[in-house]
N, C-alpha and C positions, 0 to 999 in steps of 0.2 A: 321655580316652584317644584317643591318634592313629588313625586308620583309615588302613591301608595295603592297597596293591596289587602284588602280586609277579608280576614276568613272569621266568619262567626254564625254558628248553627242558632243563636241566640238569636232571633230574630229582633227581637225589642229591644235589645241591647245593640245590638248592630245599628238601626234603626238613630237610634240616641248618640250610638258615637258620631255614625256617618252626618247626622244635622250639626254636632259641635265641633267636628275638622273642618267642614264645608265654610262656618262661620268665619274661621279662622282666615280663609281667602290666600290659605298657604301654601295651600295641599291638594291636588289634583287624585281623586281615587281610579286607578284604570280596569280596577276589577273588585265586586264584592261576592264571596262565597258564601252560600247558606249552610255549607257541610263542611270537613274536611277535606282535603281532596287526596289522593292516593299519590303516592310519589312520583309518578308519570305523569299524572294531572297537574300536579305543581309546576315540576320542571317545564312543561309547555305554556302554563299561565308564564311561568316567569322569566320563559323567553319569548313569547311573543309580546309582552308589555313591559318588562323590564321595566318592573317597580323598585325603590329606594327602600321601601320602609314596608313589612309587613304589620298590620294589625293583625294578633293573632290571639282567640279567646282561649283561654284555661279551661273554658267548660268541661274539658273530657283531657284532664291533662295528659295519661298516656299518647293521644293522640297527636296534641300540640308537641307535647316532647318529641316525639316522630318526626314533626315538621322542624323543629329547631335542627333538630343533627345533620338533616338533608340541608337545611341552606348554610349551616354551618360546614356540610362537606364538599356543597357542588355551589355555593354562592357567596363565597366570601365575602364581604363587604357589606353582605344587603341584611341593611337594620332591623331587628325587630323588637317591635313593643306588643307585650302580654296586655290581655284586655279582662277585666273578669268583674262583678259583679258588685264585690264586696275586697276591703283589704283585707285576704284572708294570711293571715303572718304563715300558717302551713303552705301555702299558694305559691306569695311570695318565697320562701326560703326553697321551694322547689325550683320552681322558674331561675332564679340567679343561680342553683345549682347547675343549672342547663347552659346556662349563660347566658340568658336576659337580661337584661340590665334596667331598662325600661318596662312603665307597667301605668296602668292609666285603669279607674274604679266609678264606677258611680260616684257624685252625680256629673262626673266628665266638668269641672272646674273648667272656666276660661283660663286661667292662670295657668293650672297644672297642664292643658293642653297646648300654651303657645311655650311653656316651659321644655316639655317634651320636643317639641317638633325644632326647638332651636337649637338642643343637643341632638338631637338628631341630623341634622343640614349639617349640623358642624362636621360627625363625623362622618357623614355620606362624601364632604366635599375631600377632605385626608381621607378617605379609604373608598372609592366609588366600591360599589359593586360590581363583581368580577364575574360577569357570566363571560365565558370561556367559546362563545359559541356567537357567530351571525343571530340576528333577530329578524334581517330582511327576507324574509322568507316569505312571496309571493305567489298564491294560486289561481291560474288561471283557467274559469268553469264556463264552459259555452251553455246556452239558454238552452239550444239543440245543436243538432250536425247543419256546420254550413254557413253558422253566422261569423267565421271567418278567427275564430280564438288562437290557430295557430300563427297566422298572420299579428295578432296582436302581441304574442308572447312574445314569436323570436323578435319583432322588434321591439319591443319593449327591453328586450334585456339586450338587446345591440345598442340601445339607448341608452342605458345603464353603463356600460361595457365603456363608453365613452368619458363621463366623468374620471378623472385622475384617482388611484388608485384606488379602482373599486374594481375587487374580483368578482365578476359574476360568472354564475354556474346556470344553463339552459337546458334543464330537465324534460324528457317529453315521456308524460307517463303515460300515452293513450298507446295502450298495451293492443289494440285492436287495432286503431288505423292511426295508429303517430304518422306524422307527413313529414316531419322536422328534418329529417335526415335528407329524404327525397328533395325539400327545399333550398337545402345548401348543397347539395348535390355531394353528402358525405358520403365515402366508400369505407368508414373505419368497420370492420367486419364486428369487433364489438360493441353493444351494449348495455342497458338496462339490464336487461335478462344476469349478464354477466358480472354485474355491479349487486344484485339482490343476490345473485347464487354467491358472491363472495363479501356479501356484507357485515361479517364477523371480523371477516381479515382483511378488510381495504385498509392500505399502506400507500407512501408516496412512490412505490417501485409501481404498484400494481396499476394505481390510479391514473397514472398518464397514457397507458396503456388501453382506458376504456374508455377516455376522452376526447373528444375532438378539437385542437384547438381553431376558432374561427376568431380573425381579428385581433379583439384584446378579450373575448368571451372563450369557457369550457363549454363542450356542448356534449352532451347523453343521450345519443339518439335511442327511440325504441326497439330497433332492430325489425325483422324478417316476421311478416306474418307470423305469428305459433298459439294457436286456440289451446293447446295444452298446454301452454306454461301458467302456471299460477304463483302468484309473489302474494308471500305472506306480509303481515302487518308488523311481525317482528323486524322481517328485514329492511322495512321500507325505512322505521324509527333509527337501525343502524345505519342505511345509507344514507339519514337526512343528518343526524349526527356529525356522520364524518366531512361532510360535505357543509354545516354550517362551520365546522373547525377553518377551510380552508379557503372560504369565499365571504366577499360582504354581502352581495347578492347572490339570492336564489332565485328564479323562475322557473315554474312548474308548469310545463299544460296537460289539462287534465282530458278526460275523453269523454266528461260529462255523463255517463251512465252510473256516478256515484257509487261504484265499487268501494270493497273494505279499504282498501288501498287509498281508495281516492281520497274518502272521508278521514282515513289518517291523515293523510297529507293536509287536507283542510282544517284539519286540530292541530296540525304545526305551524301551522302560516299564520304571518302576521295581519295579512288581508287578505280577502278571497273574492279576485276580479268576476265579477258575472257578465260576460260578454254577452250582448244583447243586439237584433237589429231592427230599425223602427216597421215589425210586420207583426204583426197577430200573431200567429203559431209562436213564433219567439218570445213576446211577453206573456203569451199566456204561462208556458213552460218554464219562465225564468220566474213568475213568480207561485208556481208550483216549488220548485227548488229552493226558495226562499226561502217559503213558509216551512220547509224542510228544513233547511238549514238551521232556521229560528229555533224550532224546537231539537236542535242540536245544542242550544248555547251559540251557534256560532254567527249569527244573527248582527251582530255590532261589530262583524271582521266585514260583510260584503259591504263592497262598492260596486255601483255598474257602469259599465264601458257600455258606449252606445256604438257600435262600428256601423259605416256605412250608412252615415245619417246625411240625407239633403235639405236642400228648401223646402222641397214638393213631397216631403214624408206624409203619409197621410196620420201621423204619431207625431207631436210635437216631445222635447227632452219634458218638457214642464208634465205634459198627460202620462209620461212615462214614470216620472217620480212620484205622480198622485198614485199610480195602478200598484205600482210596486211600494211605496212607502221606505225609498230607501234614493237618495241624491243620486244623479245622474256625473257621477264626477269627471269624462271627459268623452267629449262627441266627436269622432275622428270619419273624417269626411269618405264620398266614395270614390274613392279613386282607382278605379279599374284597372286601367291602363298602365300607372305606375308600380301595382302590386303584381302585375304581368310580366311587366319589363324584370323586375328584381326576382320572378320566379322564373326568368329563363337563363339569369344570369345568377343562378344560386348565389342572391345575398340580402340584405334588406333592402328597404325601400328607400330611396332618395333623400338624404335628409334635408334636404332644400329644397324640398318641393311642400305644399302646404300639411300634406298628410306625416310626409317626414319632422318637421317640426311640432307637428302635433303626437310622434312618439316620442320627441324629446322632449316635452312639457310633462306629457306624462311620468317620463324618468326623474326630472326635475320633483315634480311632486312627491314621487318616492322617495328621496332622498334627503328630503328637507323636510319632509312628515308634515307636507301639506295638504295632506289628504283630505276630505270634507265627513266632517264629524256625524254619526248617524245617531239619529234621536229614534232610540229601539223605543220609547214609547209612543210614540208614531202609528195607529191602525194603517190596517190595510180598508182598503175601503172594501165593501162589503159584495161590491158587484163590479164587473166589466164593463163601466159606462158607454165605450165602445166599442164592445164588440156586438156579433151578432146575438139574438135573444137567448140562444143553446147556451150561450156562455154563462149565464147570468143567475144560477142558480150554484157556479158554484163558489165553496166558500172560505173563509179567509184561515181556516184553522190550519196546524202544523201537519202536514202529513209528516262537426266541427272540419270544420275545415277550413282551408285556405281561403283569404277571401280574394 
């Protein structure tokens, strides 16, 4: 099934096309735009979803023509059909000047639209689209400090690290208290710091040089306490850049305080893990972040990791998905003692033991993009059914450490 992307400021027009692809049962949409999006905006829609086929309106054709030259010079392959109102022959004769080829009109035909989309498949299958760049680019965002998100990350991408050849890269971006380093017990005197200060000019000489290798994973620690250092958002967009060039996997852990930084990084990832653990202060905070998140757009990227979950929680997964409004997609048990043993012995945790197998499923899931699909139309329920009564007024709109 073709995955497409629809940009149309048109809302009724959008509206109309999106009911007659749907019908089709051909075409999966994994993103609809109401605007144009600026060239930064694009290239991250269309590396985090890597769509086949843009739907793109004419309405403002300077602007569409914008978008034509960009996927014509950073996305080879990937199809697009002009969408616009009326067949307008001036329309038309611009568009195929751009090099569209495709183009689709009021009142959106059955015919003209399974016509479309089967010259479309044809040439998606002879020519995929060429994005040049990893898509697996995973964020990992603790609810607060302490519900164990570094433990999640680095295994998660040891798990990763293990499927046959998949490069992953273990980014620790908590610029205040990364642990990552301390965890593997790495001595590599660079990091981060040194990766954003040479983010224009990272090369394969420079890059091994600021990397650690562990196992079959890269790792980036954050380096040495420094309250003065500040990393801009330019350079964060250059080191993710260079680093989707040369990795299949990325893992990110973030330091949950949603810095500019952060929130870049969570505009590049292809999902943004919400590490969560079954106590009150945590869910309340993780769906603060949520509803943050949502009103970023980035709302239909979270999933939540439930860490540290038992029998005796007094939060079952099921009350956690009603409070949040968002699937519990995997409950990784509390194992103390195992994530003890692997922090004294700087490495991950046991994969034979049950918690270890539960980060290989995780990885598994990542891999195979069997992630559990989020229905953003979904409310938040309106109150804290369990919490205490303080809680209960507030309301649904948008505003870490080792376990």
């Amino acid at each position: 099934m073709l995955r497409g992307l629809v940009i149309c400021p048109d809302s009724e027009l959008a509206e109309r096309l999106e009911q007659a692809l749907s019908e089709t049962g051909q075409i999966v949409l994994v993103r609809d735009l109401d605007r144009y999006p600026t060239e930064l905006e694009f290239m991250r829609f269309a590396r985090a979803h890597a769509p086949q086929v843009v739907f793109l309106s004419t309405e403002s054709l300077p602007k569409a023509t914008e978008i034509i030259r960009l996927v014509d010079r950073e996305f080879p392959g990937l199809q697009l059909v002009a969408v616009h109102r009326s067949t307008d022959a001036e329309v038309l004769l611009d568009i195929m000047r751009a090099g569209v080829r495709e183009f689709l009109s009021l009142p959106f035909a059955n015919q003209a639209i399974y016509d479309t989309l089967a010259r479309v498949e044809a040439v998606a299958q002879k020519r995929p689209a060429a994005v040049n760049a990893t898509d697996q680019l995973f964020a990992f965002l603790p609810s607060k400090q302490g519900v164990g998100t570094s433990t999640v990350a680095l295994n998660a991408a040891v798990a990763l690290s293990r499927n046959p050849e998949t490069g992953v890269l273990l980014l620790d971006m908590d610029l205040t208290s990364g642990i990552i380093g301390f965890m593997l017990k790495l001595n590599n005197a660079h990091s981060v710091v040194e990766a954003a200060e040479n983010a224009l000019t990272l090369d394969e000489s420079l890059w091994p040089q600021l990397v650690t290798r562990v196992g079959q994973m890269d790792v980036l620690h954050s380096g040495r306490l420094n309250p003065d250092f500040r990393i801009e958002s330019s350079q964060v967009r250059h080191l993710l850049e260079f680093a989707r060039r040369h990795y299949r996997a990325i893992c990110v852990d973030l330091s949950g305080n949603l810095e500019r930084y952060s929130l870049e990084i969570m505009h590049e990832a292809k999902r943004i893990f919400l590490v969560v653990t079954p106590e009150i202060p945590s869910l309340h905070l993780a769906r603060e972040k949520f509803n943050f998140l949502n009103g970023l757009e980035l709302g239909d990227r979270v999933s939540v990791l439930l860490n540290r979950g038992h029998k005796r929680s007094v939060v079952s997964p099921a009350q956690i998905e009603d409070l949040l409004g968002v699937p519990v997609m995997m409950n990784f048990s509390n194992d103390y003692q195992g994530v003890h043993r692997a922090l004294q012995s700087g490495r991950a945790v046991d994969p034979t033991t049950e918690l270890g197998k539960q980060f290989t499923n995780l990885a598994n899931a990542i891999l195979e993009k069997k992630t559990m699909e989020i229905d953003t139309k979904k409310r938040f329920v309106e109150y804290f059914s369990i919490l205490p009564s303080r809680y209960s007024s507030v309301g649904a709109d948008p505003k870490k450490s080792a376990g």
